[in-house]
LUMMARBA-546352 format. One record per residue (C-alpha): z, y, x. Coordinates in nm, 2 decimals, decimal comma. Layout:
// LUMMARBA-546352
REC        Z        Y        X
REC        Z        Y        X
...
***
This chain:
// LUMMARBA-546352
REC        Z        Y        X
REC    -5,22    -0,25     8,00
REC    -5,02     0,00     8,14
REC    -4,89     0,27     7,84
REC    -4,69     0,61     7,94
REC    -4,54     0,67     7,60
REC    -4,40     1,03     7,51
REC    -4,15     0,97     7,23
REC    -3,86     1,22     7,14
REC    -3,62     0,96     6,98
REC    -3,53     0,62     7,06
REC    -3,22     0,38     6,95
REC    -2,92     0,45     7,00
REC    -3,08     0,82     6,98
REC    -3,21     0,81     6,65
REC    -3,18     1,05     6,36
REC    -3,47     0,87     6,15
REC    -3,76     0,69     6,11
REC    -3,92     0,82     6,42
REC    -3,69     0,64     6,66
REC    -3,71     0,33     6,45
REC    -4,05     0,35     6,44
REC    -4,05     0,40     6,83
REC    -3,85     0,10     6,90
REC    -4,04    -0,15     6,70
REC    -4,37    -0,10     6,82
REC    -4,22    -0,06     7,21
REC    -4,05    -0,38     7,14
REC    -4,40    -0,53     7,03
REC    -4,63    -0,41     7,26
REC    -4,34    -0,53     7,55
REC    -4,36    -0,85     7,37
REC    -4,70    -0,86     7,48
REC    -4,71    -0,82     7,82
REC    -4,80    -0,49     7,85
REC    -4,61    -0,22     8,08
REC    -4,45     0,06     7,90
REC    -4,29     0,36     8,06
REC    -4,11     0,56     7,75
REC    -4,01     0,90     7,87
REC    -3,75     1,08     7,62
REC    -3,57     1,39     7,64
REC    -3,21     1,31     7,66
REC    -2,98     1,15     7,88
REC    -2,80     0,81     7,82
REC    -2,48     0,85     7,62
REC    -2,32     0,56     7,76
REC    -2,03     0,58     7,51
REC    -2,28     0,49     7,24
REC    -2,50     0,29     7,43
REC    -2,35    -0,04     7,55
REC    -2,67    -0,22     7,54
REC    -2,81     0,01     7,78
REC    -2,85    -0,08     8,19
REC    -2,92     0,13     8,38
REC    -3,17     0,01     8,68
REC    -3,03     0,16     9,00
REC    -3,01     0,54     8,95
REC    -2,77     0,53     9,28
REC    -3,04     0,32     9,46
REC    -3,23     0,45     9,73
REC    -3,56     0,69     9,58
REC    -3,90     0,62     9,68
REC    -4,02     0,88     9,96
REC    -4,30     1,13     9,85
REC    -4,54     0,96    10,11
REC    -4,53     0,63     9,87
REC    -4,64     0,89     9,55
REC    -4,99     0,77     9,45
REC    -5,30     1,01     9,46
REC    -5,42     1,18     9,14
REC    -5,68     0,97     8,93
REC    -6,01     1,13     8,98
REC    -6,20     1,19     8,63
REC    -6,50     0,91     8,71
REC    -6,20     0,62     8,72
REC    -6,09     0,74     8,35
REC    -6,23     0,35     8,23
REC    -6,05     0,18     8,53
REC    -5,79    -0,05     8,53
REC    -5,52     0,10     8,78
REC    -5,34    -0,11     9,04
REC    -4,98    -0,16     8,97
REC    -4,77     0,13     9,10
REC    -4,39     0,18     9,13
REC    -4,24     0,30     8,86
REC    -4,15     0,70     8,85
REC    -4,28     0,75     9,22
REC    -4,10     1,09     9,23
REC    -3,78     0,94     9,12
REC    -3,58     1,16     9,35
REC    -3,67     1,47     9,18
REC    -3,60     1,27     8,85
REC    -3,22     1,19     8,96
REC    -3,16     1,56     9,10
REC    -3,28     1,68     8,76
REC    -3,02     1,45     8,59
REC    -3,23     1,24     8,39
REC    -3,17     0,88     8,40
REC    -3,37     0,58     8,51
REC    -3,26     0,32     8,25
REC    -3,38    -0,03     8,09
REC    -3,27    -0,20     7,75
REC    -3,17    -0,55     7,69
REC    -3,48    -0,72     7,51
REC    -3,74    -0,54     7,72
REC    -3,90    -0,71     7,97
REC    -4,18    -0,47     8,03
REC    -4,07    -0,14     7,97
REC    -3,85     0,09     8,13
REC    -3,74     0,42     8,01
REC    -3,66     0,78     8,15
REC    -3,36     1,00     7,98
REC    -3,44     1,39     8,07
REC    -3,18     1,56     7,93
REC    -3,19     1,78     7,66
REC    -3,05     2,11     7,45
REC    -3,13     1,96     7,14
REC    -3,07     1,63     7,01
REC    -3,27     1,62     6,73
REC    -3,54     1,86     6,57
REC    -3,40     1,80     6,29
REC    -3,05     1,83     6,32
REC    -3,04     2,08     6,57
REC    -2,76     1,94     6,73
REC    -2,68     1,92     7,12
REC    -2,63     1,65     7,31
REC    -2,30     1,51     7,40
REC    -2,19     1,61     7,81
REC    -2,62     1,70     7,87
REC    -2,67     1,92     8,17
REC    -2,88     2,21     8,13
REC    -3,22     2,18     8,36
REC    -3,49     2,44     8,42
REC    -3,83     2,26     8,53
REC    -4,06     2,52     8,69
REC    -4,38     2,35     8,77
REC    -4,51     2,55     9,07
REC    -4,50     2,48     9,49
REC    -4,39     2,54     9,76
REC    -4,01     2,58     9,67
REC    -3,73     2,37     9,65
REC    -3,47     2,24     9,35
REC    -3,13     2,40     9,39
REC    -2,86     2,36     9,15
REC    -2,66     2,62     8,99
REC    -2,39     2,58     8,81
REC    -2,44     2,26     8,59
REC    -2,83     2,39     8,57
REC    -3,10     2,24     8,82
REC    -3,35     2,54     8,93
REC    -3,66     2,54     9,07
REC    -3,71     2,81     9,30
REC    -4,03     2,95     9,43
REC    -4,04     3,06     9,83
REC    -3,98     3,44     9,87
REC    -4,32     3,62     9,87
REC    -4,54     3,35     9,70
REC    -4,66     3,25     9,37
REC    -4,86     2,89     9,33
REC    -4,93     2,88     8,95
REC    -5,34     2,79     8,97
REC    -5,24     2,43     9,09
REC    -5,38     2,19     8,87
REC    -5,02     2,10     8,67
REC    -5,00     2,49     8,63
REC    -5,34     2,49     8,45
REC    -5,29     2,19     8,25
REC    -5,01     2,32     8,14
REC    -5,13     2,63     8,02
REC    -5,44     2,46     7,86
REC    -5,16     2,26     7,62
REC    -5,03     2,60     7,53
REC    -4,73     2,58     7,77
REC    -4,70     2,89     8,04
REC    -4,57     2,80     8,41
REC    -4,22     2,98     8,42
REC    -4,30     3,28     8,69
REC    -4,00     3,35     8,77
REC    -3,66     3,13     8,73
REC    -3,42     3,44     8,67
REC    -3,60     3,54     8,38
REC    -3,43     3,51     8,03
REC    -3,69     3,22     7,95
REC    -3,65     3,04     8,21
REC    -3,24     3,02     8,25
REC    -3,02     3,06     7,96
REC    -2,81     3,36     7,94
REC    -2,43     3,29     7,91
REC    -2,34     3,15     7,57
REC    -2,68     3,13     7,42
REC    -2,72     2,90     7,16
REC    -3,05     2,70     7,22
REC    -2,95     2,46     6,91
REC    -3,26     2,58     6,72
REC    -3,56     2,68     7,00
REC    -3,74     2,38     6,95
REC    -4,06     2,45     7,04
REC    -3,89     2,58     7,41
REC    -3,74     2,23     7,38
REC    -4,07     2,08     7,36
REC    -4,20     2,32     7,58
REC    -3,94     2,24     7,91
REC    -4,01     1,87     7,85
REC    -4,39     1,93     7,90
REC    -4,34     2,11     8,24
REC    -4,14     1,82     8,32
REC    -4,35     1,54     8,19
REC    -4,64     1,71     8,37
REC    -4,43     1,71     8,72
REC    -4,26     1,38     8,70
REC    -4,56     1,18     8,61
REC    -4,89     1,33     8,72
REC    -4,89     1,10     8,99
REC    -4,82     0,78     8,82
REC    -5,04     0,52     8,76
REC    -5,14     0,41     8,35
REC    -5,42     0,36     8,11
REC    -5,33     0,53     7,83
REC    -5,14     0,81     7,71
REC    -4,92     0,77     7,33
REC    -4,73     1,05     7,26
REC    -4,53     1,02     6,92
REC    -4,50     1,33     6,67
REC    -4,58     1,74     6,77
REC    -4,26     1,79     6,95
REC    -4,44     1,54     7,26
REC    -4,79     1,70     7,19
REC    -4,78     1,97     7,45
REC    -4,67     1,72     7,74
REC    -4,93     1,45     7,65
REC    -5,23     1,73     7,61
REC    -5,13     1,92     8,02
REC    -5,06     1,59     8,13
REC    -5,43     1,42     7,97
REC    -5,57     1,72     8,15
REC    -5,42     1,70     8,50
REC    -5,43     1,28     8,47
REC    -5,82     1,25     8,32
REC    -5,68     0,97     8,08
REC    -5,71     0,94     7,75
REC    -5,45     1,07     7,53
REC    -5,35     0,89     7,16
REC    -5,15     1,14     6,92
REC    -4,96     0,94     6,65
REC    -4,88     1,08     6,38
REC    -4,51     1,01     6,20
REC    -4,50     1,36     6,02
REC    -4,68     1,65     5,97
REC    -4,54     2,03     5,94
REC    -4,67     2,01     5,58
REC    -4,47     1,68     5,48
REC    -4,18     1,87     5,64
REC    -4,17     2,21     5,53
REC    -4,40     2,21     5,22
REC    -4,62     2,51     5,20
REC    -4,42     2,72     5,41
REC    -4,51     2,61     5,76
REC    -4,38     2,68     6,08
REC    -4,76     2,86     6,25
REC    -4,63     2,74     6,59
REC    -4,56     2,42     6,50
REC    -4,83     2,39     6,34
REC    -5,10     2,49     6,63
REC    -4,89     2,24     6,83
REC    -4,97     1,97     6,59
REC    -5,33     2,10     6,60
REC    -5,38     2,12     6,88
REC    -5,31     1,78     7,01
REC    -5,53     1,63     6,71
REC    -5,80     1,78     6,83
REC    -5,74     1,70     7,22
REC    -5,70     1,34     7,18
REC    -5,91     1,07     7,24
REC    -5,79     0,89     6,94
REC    -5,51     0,98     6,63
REC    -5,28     0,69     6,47
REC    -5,19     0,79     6,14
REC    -4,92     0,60     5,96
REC    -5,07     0,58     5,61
REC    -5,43     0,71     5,45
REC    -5,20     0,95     5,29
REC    -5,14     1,10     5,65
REC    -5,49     1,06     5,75
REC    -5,64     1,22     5,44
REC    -5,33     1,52     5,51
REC    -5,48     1,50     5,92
REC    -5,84     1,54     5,79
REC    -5,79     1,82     5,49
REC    -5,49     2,02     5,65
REC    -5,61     2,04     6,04
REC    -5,98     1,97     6,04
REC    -5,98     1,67     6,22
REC    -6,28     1,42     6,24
REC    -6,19     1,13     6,03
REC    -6,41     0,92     6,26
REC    -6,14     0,92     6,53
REC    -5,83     0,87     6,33
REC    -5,69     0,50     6,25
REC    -5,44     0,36     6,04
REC    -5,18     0,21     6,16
REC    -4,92     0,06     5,91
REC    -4,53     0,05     6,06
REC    -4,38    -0,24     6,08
REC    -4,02    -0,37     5,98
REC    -3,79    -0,63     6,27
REC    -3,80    -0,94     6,08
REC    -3,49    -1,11     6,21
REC    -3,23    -0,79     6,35
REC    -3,00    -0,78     6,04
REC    -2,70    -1,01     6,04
REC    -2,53    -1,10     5,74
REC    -2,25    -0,87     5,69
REC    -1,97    -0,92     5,37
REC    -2,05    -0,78     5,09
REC    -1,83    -0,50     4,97
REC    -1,82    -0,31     4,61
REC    -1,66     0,03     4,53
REC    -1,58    -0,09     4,17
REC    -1,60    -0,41     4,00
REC    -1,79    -0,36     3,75
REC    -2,00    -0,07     3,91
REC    -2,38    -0,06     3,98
REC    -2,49     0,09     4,31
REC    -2,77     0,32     4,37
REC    -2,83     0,44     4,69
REC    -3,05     0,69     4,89
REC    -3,06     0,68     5,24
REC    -3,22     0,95     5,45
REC    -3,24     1,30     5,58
REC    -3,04     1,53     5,33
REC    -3,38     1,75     5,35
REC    -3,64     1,91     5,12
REC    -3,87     1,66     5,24
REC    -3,65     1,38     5,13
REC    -3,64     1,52     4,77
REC    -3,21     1,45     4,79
REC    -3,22     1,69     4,47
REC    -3,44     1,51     4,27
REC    -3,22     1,20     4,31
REC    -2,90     1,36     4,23
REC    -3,08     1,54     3,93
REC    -3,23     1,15     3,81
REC    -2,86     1,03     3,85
REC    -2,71     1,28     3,60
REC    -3,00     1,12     3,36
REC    -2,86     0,78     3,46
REC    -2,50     0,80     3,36
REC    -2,61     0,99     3,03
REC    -2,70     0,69     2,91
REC    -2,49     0,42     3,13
REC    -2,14     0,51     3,26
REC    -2,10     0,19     3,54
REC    -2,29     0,33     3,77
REC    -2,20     0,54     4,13
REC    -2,47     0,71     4,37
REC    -2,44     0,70     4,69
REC    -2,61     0,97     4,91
REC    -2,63     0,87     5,27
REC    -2,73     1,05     5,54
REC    -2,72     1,43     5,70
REC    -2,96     1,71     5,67
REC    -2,96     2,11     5,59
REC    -2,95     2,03     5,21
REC    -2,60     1,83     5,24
REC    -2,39     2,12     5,11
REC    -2,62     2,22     4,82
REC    -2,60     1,85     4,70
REC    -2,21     1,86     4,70
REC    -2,23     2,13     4,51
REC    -2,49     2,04     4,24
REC    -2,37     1,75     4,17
REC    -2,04     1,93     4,13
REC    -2,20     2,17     3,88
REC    -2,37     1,86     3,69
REC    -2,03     1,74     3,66
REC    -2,14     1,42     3,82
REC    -1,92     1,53     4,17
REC    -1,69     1,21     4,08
REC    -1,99     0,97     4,05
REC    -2,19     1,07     4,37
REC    -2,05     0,95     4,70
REC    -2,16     1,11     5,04
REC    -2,12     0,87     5,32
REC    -2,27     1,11     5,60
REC    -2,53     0,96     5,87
REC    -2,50     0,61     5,89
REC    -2,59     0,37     6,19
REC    -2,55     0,03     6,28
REC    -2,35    -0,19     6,06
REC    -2,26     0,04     5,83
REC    -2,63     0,08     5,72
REC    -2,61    -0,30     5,68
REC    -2,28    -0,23     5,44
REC    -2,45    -0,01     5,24
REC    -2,77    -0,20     5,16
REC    -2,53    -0,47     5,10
REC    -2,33    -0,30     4,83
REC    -2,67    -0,21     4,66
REC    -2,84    -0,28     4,34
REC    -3,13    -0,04     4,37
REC    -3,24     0,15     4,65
REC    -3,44     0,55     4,58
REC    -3,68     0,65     4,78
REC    -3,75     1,02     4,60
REC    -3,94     1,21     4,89
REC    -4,11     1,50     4,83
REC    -4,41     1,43     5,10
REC    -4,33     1,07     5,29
REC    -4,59     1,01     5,55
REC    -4,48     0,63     5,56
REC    -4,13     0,52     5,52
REC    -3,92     0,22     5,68
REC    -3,58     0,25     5,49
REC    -3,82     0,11     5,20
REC    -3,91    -0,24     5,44
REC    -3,52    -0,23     5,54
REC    -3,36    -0,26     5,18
REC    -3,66    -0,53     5,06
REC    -3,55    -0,70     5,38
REC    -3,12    -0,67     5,31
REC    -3,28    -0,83     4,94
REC    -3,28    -0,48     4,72
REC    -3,54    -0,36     4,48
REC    -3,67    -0,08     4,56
REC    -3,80     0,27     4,39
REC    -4,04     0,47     4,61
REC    -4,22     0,79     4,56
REC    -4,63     0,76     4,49
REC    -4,65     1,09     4,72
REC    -4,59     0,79     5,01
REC    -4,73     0,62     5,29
REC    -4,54     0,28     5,19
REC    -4,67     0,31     4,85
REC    -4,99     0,18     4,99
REC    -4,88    -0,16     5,14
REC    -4,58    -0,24     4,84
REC    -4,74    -0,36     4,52
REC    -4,37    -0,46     4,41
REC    -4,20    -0,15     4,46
REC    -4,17     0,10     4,11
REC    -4,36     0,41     4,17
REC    -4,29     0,76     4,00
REC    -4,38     1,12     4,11
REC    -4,09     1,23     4,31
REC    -4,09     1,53     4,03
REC    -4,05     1,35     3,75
REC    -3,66     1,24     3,75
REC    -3,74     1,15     3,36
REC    -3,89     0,87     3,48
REC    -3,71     0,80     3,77
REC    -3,43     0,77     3,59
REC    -3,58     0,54     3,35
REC    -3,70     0,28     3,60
REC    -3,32     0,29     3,76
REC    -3,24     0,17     3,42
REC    -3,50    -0,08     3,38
REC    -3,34    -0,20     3,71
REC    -2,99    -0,25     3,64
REC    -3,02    -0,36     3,27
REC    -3,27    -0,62     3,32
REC    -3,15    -0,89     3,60
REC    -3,51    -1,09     3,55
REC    -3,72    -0,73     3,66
REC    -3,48    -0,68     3,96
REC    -3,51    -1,11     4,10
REC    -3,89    -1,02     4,04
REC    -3,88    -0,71     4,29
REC    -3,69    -0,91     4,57
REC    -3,88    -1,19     4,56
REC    -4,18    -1,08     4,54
REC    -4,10    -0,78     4,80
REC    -3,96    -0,99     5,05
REC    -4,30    -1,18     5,05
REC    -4,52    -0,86     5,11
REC    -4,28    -0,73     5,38
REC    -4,31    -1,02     5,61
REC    -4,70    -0,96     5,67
REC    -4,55    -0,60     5,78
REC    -4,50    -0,68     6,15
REC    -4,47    -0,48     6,46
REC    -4,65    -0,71     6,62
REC    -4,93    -0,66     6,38
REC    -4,88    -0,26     6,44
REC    -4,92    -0,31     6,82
REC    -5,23    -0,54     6,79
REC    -5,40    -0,24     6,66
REC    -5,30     0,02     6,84
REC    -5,40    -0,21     7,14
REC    -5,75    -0,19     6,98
REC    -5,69     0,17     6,97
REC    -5,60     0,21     7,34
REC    -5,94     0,04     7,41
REC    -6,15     0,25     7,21
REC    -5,97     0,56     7,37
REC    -6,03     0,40     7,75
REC    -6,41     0,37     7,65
REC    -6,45     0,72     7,47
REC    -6,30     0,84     7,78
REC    -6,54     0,66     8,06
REC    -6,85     0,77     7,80
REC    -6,74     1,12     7,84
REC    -6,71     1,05     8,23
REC    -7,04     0,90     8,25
REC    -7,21     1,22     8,08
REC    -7,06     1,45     8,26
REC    -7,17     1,31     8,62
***
């Protein structure tokens, strides 16, 4: 099967789950033969990247008579003859994205678009990204200005009712008119570090134009940020889109929602074929929250790499100290305050003990400070995001790992410390809580008794043998492979729901 993925992070360009969630199930479903091209929006940092190889962005582009014809909507069921990959690569290298594969993948190759933003969640910018302006209209011509890439219409005419223009604005994404307008090109020294949804916006018109010729089954676009790209680009293509859910506005922000994102999220929900949820917790949140028909939403657990962590030396702050660790987003969602607030329970009744709080987020100053005002400062270490080995290190120097969040639609880092031999502690307001029956579960409110089972941890060596054990069983039947074996199931229920709906409407 042939897959266009839409994902927003992917190793080495991760700032959580997401991108570890991205790269497993890619892995798998490469692993099984099938043909995956993962279109992200940011450019190869090749100073973090060594792994990456780039396949031939100097080579010599495909002309635009070899670009294939639009799919017609009564070939929605059929299974496309192979295509070259990214047939208007040309206009992909002029825009400065990059054409890249990754050691380990034989079946997948990925496009970098570059990007303002690095994360949604950080709001950070990428490191040396050009700035690009995609306007999805012809005739007219790419011209670059500055570091920026412009697409500029012909004097005197306007082509906005071409098909990509109206898919586009049917995902809720408006053809720029005119590239000298304030949306369209940023204004000298305008910070763009929080317009996400224009983020998300720009990478639709380019999604739409880069790949509404190219030949696939199946449309999987991860998380809302990709929504408005797989929704234009389902309408221009006629194939089915898949929205998988990772995270919701609600497990994000509580009850104070961002509207837009949350019509984006909508939105694609209710123009997909088919919705992946990551738990029944997410589902039940999909169905409740957004109104969508629990008939066309599946479950589909994450998985955990069984074999990618190397044995690193183990390393203690203290001799005789006990390590508790949180690892994750320093964010409401996260529930970082509820885990400093259980620690100053801890040490009220056991003094070897040090907290370690790694990870970055909007909440990292407040946590300084209240643990600070607890008087706990000296007992609570802050590492700052972690990657790589160092996560190894860490897990290594555990005794416990927390996982307090507030509203967790799954959660990996729980499968990562079973699998580096910790116990864990997880929140029941979790997706994970479903598949670990040896995990402890609290309310992520109740740091009474969270404290208490990080007690019952540390005092009783027999309790904390019985979690590892036992855990590490439970986390080998979570696979990737299993994860991609069902959303291969899902793809083929998406391909048939699509020729059904083909078939009616002739």
């Amino acid at each position: 099967m042939r897959i266009l993925m839409l994902g927003w992070e992917f190793p080495p360009f991760i700032s959580g789950g997401l991108g570890t969630a991205c790269y497993g199930l890619t892995k798998a479903l490469d692993r099984r033969g099938h043909e995956v091209i993962f279109v992200l929006p940011k450019a190869v940092d090749r100073s973090h990247a060594s792994h990456v190889k780039l396949v031939s962005p100097e080579g010599a582009p495909l002309s635009p008579a070899a670009t294939p014809p639009l799919p017609h909507a009564g070939g929605a069921g059929a299974r496309p003859a192979p295509a070259p990959l990214y047939a208007q690569r040309e206009l992909a290298l002029a825009l400065g994205a990059v054409h890249y594969g990754l050691e380990g993948f034989t079946h997948t190759e990925f496009l970098g678009v570059p990007s303002w933003i690095r994360s949604t969640y950080t709001g950070a910018r990428p490191v040396g990204g050009g700035r690009i302006i995609v306007v999805p209209g012809q005739p007219g011509h790419w011209t670059k200005v500055g570091e920026e890439w412009v697409y500029r219409e012909v004097e005197g005419e306007r082509a906005f009712d071409d098909p990509e223009s109206q898919a586009l604005r049917s995902a809720g994404v408006e053809p720029v008119a005119d590239p000298q307008s304030g949306d369209a090109v940023p204004r000298a020294g305008a910070d763009y570090s929080g317009d996400v949804i224009g983020e998300s916006q720009r990478y639709a018109r380019f999604v739409v134009r880069l790949c509404a010729r190219e030949r696939f089954d199946v449309i999987h676009a991860h998380d809302w940020m990709t929504y408005p790209a797989g929704v234009a680009l389902a309408r221009v293509t006629h194939r089915p889109l898949v929205c998988h859910i990772h995270s919701t506005e609600f497990d994000r922000s509580g009850e104070h929602v961002n509207q837009a994102i949350y019509d984006l999220e909508r939105r694609g929900m209710h123009a997909a074929i088919r919705v992946i949820a990551v738990s029944m917790y997410t589902k039940s949140l999909c169905v409740r929250r957004y109104s969508v028909d629990p008939g066309k939403i599946e479950v589909v657990y994450n998985g955990i790499e069984q074999s990618i962590y190397q044995s690193v030396p183990e390393q203690r702050i203290g001799a005789r100290d006990k390590i508790v660790l949180f690892l994750g987003r320093i964010t409401m969602q996260k529930g970082p305050d509820y885990f400093v607030r259980a620690a100053k329970r801890v040490l009220e009744k056991m003094e070897n003990v040090k907290f370690i709080v790694a990870g970055s987020g909007d909440m990292g100053r407040r946590m300084v400070e209240l643990a600070a005002e607890m008087g706990i400062g000296h007992k609570v270490l802050f590492t700052g995001f972690l990657r790589g080995k160092d996560v190894e290190r860490v897990f290594k120097m555990a005794d416990c790992y927390v996982m307090p969040s507030v509203s967790e639609p799954f959660g990996i880092a729980p499968l990562e410390a079973i699998s580096h031999d910790v116990p864990v502690i997880i929140s029941k307001q979790s997706g994970v809580s479903e598949v670990l029956t040896h995990a402890l579960k609290v309310d992520f409110w109740d740091i009474d008794e969270m404290a208490n089972k990080i007690l019952a941890v540390l005092r009783h060596p027999p309790l904390s043998r019985t979690l590892r054990e036992h855990g590490q069983i439970e986390v080998r039947s979570l696979t990737w492979d299993g994860a991609a074996k069902k959303c291969e199931e899902v793809y083929e229920a998406a391909i048939r729901a699509m020729s059904e709906r083909a078939l009616v409407a002739v």
